[in-house]
MMTF fields as JSON, N, C-alpha, C and O atoms, coordinates in Angstrom:
{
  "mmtfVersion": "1.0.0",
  "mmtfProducer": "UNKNOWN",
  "numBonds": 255,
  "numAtoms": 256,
  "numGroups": 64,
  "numChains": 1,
  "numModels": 1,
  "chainsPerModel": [1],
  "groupsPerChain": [64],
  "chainIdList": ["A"],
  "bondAtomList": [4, 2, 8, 6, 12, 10, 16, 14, 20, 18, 24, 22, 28, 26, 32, 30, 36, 34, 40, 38, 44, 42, 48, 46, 52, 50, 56, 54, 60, 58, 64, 62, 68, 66, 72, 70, 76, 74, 80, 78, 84, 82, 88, 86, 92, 90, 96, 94, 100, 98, 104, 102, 108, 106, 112, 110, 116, 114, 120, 118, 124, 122, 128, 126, 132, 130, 136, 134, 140, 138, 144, 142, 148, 146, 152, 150, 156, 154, 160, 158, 164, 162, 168, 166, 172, 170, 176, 174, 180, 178, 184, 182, 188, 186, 192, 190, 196, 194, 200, 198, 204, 202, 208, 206, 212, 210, 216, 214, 220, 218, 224, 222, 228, 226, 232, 230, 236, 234, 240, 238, 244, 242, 248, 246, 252, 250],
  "bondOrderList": [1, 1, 1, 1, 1, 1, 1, 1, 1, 1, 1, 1, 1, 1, 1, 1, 1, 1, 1, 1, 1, 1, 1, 1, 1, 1, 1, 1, 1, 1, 1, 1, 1, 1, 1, 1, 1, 1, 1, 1, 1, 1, 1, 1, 1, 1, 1, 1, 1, 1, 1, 1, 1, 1, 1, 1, 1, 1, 1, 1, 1, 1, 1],
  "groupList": [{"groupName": "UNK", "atomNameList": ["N", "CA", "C", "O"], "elementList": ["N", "C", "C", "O"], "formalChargeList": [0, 0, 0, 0], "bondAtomList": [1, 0, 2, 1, 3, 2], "bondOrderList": [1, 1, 2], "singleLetterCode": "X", "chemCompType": "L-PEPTIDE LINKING"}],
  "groupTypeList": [0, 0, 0, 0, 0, 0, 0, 0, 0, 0, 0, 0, 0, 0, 0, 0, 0, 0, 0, 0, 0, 0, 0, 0, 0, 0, 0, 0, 0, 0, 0, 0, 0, 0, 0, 0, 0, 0, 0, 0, 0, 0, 0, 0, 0, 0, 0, 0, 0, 0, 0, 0, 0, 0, 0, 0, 0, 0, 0, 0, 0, 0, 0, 0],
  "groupIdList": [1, 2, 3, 4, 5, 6, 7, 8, 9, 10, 11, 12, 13, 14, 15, 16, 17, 18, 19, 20, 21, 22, 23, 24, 25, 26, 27, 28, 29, 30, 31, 32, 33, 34, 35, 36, 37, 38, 39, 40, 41, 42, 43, 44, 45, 46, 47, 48, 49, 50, 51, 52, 53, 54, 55, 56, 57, 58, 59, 60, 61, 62, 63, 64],
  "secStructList": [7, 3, 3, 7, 7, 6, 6, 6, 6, 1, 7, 3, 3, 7, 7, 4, 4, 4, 7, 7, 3, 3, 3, 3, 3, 3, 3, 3, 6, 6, 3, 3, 3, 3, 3, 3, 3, 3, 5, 7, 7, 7, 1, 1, 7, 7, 7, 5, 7, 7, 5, 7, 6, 6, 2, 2, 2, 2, 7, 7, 7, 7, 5, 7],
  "xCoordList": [-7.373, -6.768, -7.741, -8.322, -8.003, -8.149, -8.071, -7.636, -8.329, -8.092, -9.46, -10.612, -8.904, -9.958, -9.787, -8.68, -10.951, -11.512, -12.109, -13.109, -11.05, -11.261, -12.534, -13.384, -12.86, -13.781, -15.141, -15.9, -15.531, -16.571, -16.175, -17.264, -15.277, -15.247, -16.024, -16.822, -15.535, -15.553, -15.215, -15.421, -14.53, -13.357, -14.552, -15.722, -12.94, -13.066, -12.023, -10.846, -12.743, -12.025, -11.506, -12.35, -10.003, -9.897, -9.341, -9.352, -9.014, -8.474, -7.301, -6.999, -6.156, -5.072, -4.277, -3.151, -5.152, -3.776, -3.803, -2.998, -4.614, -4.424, -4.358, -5.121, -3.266, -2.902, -1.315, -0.937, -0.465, 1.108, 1.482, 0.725, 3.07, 3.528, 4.36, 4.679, 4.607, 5.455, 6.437, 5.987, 7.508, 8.298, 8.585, 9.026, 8.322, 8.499, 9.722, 10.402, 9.9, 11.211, 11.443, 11.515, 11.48, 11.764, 13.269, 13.934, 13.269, 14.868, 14.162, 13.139, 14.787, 14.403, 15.839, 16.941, 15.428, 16.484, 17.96, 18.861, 17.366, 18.304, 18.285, 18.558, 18.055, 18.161, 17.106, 16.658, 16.739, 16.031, 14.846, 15.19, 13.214, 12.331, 11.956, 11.818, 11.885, 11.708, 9.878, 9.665, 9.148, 7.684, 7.254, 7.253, 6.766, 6.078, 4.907, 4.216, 4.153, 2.672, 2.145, 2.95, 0.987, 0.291, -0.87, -1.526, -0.462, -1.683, -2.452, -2.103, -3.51, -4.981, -5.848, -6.122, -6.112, -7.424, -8.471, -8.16, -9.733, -10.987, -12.268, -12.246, -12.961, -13.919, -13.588, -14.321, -12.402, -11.775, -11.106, -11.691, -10.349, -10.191, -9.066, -8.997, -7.653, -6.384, -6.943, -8.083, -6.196, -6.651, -4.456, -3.633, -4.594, -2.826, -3.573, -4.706, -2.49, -2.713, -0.645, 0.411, -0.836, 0.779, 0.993, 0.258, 2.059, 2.644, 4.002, 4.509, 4.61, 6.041, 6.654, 6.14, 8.127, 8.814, 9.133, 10.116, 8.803, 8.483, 6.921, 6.99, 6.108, 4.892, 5.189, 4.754, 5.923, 6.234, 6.819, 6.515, 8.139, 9.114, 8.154, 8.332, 7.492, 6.913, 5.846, 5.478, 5.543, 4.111, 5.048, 6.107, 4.067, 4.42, 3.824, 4.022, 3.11, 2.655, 3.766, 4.803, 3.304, 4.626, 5.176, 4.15, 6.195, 6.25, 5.49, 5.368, 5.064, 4.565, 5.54, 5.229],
  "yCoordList": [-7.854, -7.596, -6.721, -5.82, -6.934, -6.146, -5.132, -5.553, -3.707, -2.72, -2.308, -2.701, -1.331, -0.776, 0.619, 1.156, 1.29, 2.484, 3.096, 2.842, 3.959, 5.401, 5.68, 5.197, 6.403, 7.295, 6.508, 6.956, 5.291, 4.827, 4.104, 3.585, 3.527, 2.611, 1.205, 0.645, 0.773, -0.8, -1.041, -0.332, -2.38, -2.868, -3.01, -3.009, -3.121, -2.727, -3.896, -4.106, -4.528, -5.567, -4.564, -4.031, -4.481, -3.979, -5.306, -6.468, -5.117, -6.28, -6.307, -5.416, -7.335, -7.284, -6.166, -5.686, -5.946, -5.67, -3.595, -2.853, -3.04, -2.05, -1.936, -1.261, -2.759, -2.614, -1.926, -2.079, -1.162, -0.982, -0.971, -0.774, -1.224, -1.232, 0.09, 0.734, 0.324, 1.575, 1.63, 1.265, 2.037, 2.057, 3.44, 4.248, 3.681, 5.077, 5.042, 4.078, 6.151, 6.063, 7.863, 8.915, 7.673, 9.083, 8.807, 7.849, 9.805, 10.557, 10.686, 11.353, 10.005, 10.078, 10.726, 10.887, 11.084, 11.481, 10.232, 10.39, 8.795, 7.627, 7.238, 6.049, 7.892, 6.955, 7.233, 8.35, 5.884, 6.097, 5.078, 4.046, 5.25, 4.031, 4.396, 5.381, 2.935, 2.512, 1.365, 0.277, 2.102, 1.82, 1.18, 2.033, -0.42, -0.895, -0.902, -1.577, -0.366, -0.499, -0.801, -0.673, -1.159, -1.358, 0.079, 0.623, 0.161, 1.519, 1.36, 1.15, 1.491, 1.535, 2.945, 3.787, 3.028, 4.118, 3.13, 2.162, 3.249, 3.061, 4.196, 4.783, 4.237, 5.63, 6.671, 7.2, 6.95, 7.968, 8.066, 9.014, 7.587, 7.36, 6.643, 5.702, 7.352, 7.13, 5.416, 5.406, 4.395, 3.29, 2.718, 2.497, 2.766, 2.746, 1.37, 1.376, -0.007, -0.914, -1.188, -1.589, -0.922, -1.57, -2.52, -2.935, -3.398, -4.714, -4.331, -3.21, -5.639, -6.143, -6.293, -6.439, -6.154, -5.841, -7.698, -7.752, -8.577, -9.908, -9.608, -9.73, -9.357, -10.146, -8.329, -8.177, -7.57, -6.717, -6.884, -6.466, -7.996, -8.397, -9.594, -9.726, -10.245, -11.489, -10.771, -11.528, -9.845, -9.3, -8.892, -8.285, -9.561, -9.197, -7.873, -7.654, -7.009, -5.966, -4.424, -3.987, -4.128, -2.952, -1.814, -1.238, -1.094, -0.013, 1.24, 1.531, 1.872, 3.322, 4.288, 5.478],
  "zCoordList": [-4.212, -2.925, -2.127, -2.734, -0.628, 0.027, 0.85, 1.922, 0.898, 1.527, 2.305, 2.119, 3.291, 4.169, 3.709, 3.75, 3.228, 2.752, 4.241, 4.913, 4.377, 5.782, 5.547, 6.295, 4.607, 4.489, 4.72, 5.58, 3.968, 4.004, 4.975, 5.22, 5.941, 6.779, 6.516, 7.268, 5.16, 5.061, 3.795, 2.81, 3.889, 3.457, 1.664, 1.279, 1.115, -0.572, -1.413, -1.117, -2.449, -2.829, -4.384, -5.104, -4.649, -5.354, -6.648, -6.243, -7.723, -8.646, -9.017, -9.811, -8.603, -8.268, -9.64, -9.509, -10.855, -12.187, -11.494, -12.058, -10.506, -10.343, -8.642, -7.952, -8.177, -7.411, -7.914, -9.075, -6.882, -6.945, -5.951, -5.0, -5.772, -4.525, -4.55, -5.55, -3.413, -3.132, -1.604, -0.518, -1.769, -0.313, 0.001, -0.816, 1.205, 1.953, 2.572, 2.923, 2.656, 3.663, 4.231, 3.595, 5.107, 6.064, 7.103, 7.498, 7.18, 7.846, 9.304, 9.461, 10.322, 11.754, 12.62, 12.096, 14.297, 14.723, 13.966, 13.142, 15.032, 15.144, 13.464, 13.3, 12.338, 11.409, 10.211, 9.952, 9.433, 8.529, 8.824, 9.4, 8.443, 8.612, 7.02, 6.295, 6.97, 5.7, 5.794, 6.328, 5.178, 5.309, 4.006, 3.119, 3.422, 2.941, 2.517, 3.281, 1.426, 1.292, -0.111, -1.034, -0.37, -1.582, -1.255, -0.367, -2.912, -3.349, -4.509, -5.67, -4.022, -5.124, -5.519, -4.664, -6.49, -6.368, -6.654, -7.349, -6.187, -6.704, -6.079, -4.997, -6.771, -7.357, -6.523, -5.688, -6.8, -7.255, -5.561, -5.037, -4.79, -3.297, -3.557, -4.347, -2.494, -2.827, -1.813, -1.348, -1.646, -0.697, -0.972, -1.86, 0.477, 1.259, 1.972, 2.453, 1.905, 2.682, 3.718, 3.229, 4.565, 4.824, 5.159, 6.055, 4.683, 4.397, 4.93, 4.883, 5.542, 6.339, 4.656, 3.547, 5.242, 3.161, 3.514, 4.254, 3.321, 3.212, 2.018, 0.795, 2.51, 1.493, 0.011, -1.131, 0.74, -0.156, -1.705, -2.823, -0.939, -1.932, -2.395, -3.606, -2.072, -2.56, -3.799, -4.697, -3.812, -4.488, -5.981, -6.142, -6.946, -8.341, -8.991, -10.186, -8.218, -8.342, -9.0, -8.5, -9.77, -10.249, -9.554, -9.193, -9.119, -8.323, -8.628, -9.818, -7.896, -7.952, -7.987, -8.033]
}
């Protein structure tokens, strides 16, 4: 899978068995947002990609 690495500013192919998924969710005035993403480390660099909870729920990836 691919992510974009901030720091070095260019994209990083990581290998799908250490990818995870994870869902955020924060307390707003109107409510709650609920945020989708895949998380990687590679050499040694947290790497956050966000995904619509469609290819979220589709991903066989394990939770974080």
């Amino acid at each position: 899978m691919q992510f974009y690495n901030l720091k070095t500013r260019s994209h990083v192919d990581v290998p799908e068995s250490d990818v995870k998924k994870t869902k955020m969710i924060r307390k707003t005035k109107t409510g709650e947002q609920t945020r989708y993403a895949f998380t990687a480390v590679h050499e040694g660099q947290k790497l956050f990609k966000f995904v619509n909870e469609a290819a979220y729920k589709a991903s066989s990836a394990p939770e974080a």
